[in-house]
Structure formats: C-alpha cells, structure tokens
PAVOZA-963477 format. One record per residue (C-alpha): x, y, z; residue in one letter. Coordinates in steps of 0.2 Angstrom, whole numbers, plus 5000, padded with zeros to 4 digits. Example, Ala and Ser with C-alpha at 12.3 -4.5 7.8 and 13.67 -1.06 7.14 Angstrom:
BEGIN
506249785039A 506849955036S 
// end
This chain:
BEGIN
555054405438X 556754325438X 556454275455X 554854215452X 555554085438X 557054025451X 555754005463X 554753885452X 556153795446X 556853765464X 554953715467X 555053585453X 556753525459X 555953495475X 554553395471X 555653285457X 556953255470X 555453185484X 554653075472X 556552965466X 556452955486X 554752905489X 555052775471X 556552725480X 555752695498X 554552595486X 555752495477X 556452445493X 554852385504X 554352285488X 556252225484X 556052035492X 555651905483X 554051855494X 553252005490X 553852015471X 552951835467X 551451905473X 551152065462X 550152025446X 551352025430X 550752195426X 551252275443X 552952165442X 553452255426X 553152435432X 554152385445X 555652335436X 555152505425X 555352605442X 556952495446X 557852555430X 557152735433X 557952725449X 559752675440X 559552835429X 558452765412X 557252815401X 556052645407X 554552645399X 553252465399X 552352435382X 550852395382X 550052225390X 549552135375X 550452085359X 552052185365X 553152085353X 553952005367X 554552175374X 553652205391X 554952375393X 555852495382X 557452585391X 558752705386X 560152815393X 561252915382X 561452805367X 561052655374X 559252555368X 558852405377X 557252295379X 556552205394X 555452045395X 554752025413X 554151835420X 553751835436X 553551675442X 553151565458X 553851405452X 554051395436X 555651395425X 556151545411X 556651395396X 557651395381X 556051425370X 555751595380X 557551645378X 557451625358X 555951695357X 556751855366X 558151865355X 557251885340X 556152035347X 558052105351X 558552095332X 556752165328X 557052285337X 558852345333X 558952335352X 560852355360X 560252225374X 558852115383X 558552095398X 557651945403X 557251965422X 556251825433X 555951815450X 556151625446X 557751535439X 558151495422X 558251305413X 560151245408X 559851235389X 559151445394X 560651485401X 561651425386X 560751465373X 561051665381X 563051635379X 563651715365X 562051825363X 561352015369X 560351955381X 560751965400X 559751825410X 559351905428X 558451795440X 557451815458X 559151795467X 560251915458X 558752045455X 558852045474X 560452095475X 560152215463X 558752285473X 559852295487X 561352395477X 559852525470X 559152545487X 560452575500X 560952705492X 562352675477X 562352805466X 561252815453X 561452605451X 563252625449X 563352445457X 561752395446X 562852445429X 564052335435X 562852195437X 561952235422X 563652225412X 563152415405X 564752525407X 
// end
C-alpha cells in the first residue's frame, strides 16, 4: 500500500511539474508584444494570470464584468495584490485610470496594484502613481519581464525585483 501512495504522489509530481513547463513554453511563444496586442482582453488577463503563476503566486482573474476595477487577484505568503489588465494597440493608460485603480486597492485592503499594459502610460499617469501602491508596468517592461520568467530565472526571481516584491 505505501508503495502504491509514493507511486501516486510521484505521479502527480510529474504531471504538476509538465504542466509549469508546458505554462512556460506558453508564456514564452505569446511573450512579444505583437502577439500580446492581438489576444482579446480576456485572453490577455489569463495571460498575465499564468505570468504571475509562473513567478510562484496564487493568480486568480475575477470575473469579466463589474470586477471593481480588479481584473486579478494574487497572493504569496502574506502578500495580497491586485491587478488591472489593458491591453492596448494605441491607446494610452491615463491619470483617470490610475485613480480609479487606486481606490479599488484601498477597497480592497490590497498591499499593491499592478497596472499592466502592453501600451504606455500618459505623464499626469505616471505621476499621479508616485507616492502610491501601485506599480505601472507597461508593453516594454512586461517584455523584459517575460523574458526574466521564461529563460529560466528561478521561480521569477528577476520578476520580484522588477516588480519591487521582496
């Protein structure tokens, strides 16, 4: 019987192990931003759910409609963060977006927000951020980020240090 019950877990172990590398393989053939402004906002935010899988969270998306300006819940350890998606072709992430987000944080009783774009953000964003929980990630930086998670750093140590987690 024991055997049996060692056999199973090493099963399991296995299997969880072949699907982070298949998720990662995944992250890494999507992780340009070419092919990330062409998912549909849906499949953009389970891609930045799998993304913060793959750096060793607790990601889960809410759901599509009147989330609260939260499009992803994430944990690790004692650490609760929330995550707003836009991804866009051409336009701009703007100050109204940013403080909109903020209050969803407090709401929340987040630790931190991402706001994460494969676009850029507007000046009066990016200062209005300053001073505040909220980390503004754009298509460039997400990139690198991308890069960090898939070639191989472990668990997204790289990505903590980007992310301004540890």
């Amino acid at each position: 019987m024991p055997n049996t019950i060692m056999a199973r877990r090493h099963f399991r172990l296995q299997r969880k192990q072949k699907e982070a590398e298949l998720r990662k393989q995944e992250l890494e053939r999507l992780g340009n931003l070419n092919s990330l402004k062409k998912m549909t906002p849906i499949d953009f935010e389970y891609y930045i759910s799998d993304l913060f899988h793959q750096m060793g969270f607790d990601a889960h998306v809410t759901k599509a409609t009147g989330d609260g300006g939260k499009d992803i819940l994430i944990y690790k350890k004692d650490f609760h963060a929330i995550i707003e998606c836009k991804r866009y072709v051409k336009q701009k992430v703007t100050r109204p977006h940013v403080q909109k987000f903020y209050s969803a944080i407090i709401d929340c009783k987040a630790d931190k927000g991402y706001i994460i774009t494969t676009g850029e953000f507007t000046a009066q964003a990016i200062s209005y951020a300053i001073g505040k929980s909220i980390v503004l990630i754009d298509g460039r930086r997400l990139i690198r980020i991308i890069e960090d998670i898939t070639q191989g750093a472990e668990q997204g140590a790289h990505a903590d240090m980007i992310l301004r987690l540890t």
